[in-house]
C-alpha positions as CSV (number, residue, x, y, z in Angstrom):
1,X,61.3,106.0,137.2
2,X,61.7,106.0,133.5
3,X,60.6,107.7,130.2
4,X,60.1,105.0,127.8
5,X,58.3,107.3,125.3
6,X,55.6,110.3,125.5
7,X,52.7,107.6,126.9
8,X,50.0,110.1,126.4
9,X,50.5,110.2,122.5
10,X,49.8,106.7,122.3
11,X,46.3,105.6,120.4
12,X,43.4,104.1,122.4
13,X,39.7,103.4,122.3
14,X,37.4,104.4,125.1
15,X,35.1,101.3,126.1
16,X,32.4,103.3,124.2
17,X,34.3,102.7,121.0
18,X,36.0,105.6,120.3
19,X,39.1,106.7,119.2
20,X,41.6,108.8,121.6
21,X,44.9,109.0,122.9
22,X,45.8,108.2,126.9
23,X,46.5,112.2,126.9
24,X,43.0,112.7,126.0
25,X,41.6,110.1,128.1
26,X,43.3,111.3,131.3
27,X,43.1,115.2,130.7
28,X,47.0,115.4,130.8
29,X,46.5,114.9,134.3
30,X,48.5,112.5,136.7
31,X,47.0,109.1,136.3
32,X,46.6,105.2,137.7
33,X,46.6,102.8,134.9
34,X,44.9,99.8,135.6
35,X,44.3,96.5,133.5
36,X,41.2,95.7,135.1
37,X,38.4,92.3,135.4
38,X,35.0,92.2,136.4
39,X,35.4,88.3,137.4
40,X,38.8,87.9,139.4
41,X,39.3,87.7,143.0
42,X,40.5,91.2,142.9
43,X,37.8,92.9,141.2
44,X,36.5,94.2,144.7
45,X,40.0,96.7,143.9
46,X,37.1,99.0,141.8
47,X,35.9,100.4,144.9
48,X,39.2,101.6,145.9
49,X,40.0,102.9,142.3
50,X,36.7,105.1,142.4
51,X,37.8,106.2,146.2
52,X,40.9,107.7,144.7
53,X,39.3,108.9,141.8
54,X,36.7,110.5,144.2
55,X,39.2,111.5,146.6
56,X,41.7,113.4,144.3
57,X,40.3,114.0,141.0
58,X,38.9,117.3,141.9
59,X,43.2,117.7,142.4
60,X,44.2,116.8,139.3
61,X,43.9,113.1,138.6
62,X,42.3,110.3,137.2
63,X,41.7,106.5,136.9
64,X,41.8,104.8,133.8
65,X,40.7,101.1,133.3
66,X,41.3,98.9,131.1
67,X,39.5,96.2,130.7
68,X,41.4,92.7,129.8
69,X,41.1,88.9,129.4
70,X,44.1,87.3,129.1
71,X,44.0,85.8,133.2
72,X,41.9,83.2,133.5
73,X,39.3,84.6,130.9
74,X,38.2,87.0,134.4
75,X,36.7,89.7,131.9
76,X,34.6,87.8,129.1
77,X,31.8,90.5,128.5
78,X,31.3,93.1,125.8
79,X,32.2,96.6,126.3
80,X,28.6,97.2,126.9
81,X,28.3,94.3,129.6
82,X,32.0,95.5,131.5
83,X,30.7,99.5,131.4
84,X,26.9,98.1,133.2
85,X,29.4,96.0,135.3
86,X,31.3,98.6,136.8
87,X,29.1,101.6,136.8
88,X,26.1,99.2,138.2
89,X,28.3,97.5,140.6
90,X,31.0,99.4,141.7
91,X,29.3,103.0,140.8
92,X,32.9,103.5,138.5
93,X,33.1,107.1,137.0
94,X,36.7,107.2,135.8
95,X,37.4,106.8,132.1
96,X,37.7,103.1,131.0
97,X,39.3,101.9,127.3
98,X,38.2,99.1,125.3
99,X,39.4,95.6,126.3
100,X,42.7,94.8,125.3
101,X,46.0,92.3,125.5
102,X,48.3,93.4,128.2
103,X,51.2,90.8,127.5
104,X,52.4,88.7,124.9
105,X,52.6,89.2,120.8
106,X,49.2,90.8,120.7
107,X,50.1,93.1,123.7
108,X,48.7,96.9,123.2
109,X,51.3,99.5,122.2
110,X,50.1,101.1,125.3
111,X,51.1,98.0,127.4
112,X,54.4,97.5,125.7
113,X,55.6,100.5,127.0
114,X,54.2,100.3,130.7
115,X,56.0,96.8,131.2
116,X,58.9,98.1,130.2
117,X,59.3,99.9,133.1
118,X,60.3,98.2,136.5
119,X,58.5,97.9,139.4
120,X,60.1,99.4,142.9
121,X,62.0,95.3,143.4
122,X,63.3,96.2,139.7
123,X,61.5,93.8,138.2
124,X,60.0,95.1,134.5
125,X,58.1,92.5,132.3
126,X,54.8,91.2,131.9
127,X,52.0,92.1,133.7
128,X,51.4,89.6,136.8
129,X,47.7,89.6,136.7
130,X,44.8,91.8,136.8
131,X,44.6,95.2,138.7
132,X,48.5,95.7,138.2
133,X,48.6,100.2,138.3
134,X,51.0,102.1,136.6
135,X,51.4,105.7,138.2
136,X,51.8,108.2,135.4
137,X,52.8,112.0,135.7
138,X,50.9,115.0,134.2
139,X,53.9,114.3,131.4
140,X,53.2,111.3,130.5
141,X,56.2,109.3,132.5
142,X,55.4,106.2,134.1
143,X,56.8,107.0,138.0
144,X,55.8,104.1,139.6
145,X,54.6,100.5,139.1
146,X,52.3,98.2,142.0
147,X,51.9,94.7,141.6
148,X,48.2,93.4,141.5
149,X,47.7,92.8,145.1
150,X,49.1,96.0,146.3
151,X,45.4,98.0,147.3
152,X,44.8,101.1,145.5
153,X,44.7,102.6,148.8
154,X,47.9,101.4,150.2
155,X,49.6,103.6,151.5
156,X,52.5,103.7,149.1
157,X,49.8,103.9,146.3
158,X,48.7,107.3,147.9
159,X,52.2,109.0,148.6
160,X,52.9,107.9,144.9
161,X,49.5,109.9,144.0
162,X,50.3,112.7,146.2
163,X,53.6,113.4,145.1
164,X,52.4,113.9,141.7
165,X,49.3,116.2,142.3
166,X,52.5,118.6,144.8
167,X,54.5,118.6,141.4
């Protein structure tokens, strides 16, 4: 779609506290970023997020979450309480950052630069609500952007992910 900037240079902190970049996080490898909650009507999406990062990470790519509060105050818990969360609940292997803002003033650098980039209606802004993905390619490029209630597994969510891991 767009390069807004080299993504995977940008600064985050792992949901264990330390300090990385989203190139280290994903292994330079294609990647689905997700602002995830562990207390939203989609949160039931982690199950499909570790299918795909079951199904192709042995090919080259990875889930990241990212934990966030700003809807509805769906993901109040510590690091320590969302990492139990997911690994206990959902059995979630893929890396996972420290909560952050996804929109407004206080939005992550990370963030800024994902909403930047449209979605396939051309629609670019703010993120809509938890479990919106951003598909990112082994370079860092955001290729393509699915609103929250589009299933990790739809359909168009795989070709996206296939497309990249045939580059």
């Amino acid at each position: 779609m767009t390069g807004v900037t080299d993504l995977r240079t940008l600064p985050v902190t792992t949901l264990q506290g330390d300090p990385s970049t989203l190139g280290e996080l994903t292994g330079g490898r294609p990647a689905l970023v997700v602002n995830v909650a562990s207390r939203c009507g989609l949160t039931p999406q982690y199950t499909q997020l570790e299918q795909l990062q079951q199904e192709y990470g042995d090919r080259g790519f990875t889930v990241v979450g990212v934990p966030c509060n700003q809807f509805a105050g769906q993901e109040p818990g510590t690091s320590a309480e969302i990492e139990e969360f997911c690994s206990a609940t959902y059995g979630v292997t893929f890396p996972m950052t420290a909560k952050v803002e996804v929109n407004g003033p206080d939005a992550d650098p990370l963030y800024r630069a994902l909403t930047a980039v449209p979605d396939a209606d051309g629609e670019a802004g703010d993120v809509q609500w938890n479990f919106e993905k951003f598909l990112l390619s082994a370079s860092g490029e955001v290729v393509a952007r699915f609103r929250p209630r589009t299933e990790p597994t739809d359909p168009a969510v795989r070709a996206a992910v296939e497309a990249q891991l045939t580059l």
